[in-house]
Structures are given as C-alpha cells and as structure tokens.
C-alpha positions as protocol buffer text, in pm:
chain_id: "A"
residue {
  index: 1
  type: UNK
  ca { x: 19156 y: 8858 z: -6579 }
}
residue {
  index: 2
  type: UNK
  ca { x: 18807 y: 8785 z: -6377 }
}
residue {
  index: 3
  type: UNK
  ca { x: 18770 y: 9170 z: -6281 }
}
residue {
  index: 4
  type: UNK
  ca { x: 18901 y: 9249 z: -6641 }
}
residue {
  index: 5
  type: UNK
  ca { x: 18613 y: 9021 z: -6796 }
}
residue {
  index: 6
  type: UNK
  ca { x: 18358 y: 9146 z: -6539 }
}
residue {
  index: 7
  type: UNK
  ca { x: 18396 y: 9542 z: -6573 }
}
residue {
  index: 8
  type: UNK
  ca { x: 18381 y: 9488 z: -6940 }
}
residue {
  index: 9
  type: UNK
  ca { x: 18033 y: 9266 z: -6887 }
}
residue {
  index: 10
  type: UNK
  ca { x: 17872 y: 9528 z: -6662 }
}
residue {
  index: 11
  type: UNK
  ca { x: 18006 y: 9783 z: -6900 }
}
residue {
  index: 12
  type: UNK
  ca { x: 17813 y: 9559 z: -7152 }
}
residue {
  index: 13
  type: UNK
  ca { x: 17519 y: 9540 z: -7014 }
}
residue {
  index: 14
  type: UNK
  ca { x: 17517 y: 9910 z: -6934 }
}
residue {
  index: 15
  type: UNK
  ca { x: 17515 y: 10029 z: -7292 }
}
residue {
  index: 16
  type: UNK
  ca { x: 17281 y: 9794 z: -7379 }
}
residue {
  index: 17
  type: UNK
  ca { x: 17031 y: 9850 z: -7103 }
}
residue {
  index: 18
  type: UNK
  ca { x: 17057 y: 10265 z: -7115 }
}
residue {
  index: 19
  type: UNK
  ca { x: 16882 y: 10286 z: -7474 }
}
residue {
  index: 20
  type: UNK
  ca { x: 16654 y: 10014 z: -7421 }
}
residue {
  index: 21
  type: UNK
  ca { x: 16523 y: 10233 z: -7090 }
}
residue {
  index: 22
  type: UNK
  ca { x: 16542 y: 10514 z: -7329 }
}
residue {
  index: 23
  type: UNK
  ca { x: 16324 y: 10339 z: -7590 }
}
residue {
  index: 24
  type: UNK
  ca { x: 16071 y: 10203 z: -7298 }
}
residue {
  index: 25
  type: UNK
  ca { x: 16027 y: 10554 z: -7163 }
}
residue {
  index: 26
  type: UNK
  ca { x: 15924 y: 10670 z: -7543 }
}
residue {
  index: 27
  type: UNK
  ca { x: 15757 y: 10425 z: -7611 }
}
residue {
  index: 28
  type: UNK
  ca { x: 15556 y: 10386 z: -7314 }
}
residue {
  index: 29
  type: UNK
  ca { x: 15281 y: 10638 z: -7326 }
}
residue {
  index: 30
  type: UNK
  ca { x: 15213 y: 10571 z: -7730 }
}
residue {
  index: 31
  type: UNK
  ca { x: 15122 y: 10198 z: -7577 }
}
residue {
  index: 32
  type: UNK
  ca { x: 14895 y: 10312 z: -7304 }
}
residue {
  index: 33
  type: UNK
  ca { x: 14712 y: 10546 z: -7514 }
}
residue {
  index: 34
  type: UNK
  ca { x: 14696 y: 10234 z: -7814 }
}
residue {
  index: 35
  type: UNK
  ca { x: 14540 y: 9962 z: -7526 }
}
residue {
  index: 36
  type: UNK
  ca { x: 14303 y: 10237 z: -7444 }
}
C-alpha cells in the first residue's frame, strides 16, 4: 500500500510540476524583458 501511495504521489507531483516548467520557460523571457 506504501509503494502504491508513493508511485501515485511522484506521479502527482510529476504532472503537476511538467506544465508549471512549461509555463516558467514561456514565461520567462516576457519577465526579463518587462524588469528591463
């Protein structure tokens, strides 16, 4: 049940994480260019 619980955490977290990288790497040189 642990391992069960834990997979399906990481798996979680992955999904989460991947579009929110996604987003940041977008996003990223629009807020550089902004603060300058």
């Amino acid at each position: 049940m642990r391992a069960i619980t834990r997979l399906a955490l990481v798996i979680a977290i992955a999904i989460l994480y991947v579009p929110l990288s996604v987003v940041a790497l977008i996003f990223y040189p629009f807020l550089d260019k902004e603060d300058r």
